[in-house]
C-alpha positions, 0 to 999 in steps of 0.5 A: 977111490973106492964107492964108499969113499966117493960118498964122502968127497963128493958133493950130493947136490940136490938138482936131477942129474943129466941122465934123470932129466935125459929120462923124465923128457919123453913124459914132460908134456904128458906131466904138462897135460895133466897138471893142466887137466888136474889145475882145470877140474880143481879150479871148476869145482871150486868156482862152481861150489863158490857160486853155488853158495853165493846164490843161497838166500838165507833171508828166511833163516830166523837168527837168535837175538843172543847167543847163549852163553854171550853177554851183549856189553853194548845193552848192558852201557846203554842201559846203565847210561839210561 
């Protein structure tokens, strides 16, 4: 068979052949480290940032009683019912 024909009647499989996986081997811990090291700084950035919020106070922040543009239907039944 030619290489052109061995395109058709072979399956293409979707896995690493041998020799990839014979290839990537020496960097496997190398890739291990620093998937770790990366897992590491993402999952420190995001507890810290998380507990950084969780600490705001927003107690002193005056809030509207309504929102503009919003109908309170709970006032508007209870004074009907009055």
């Amino acid at each position: 068979m030619t290489t052109r024909e061995k395109l058709y009647t072979t399956s293409k499989g979707y896995g690493f052949s041998p020799a990839l996986q014979r290839t990537r081997q020496p960097f496997r811990m190398r890739n291990m480290f620093t998937l770790l090291g990366l897992l590491a700084f993402t999952g420190g950035v995001y507890t810290y940032s998380f507990m950084a919020v969780k600490q705001d106070d927003f107690s002193d922040v005056p809030l509207p009683s309504t929102l503009p543009g919003v109908h309170d239907v709970t006032k508007e039944e209870r004074e009907k019912q009055q």
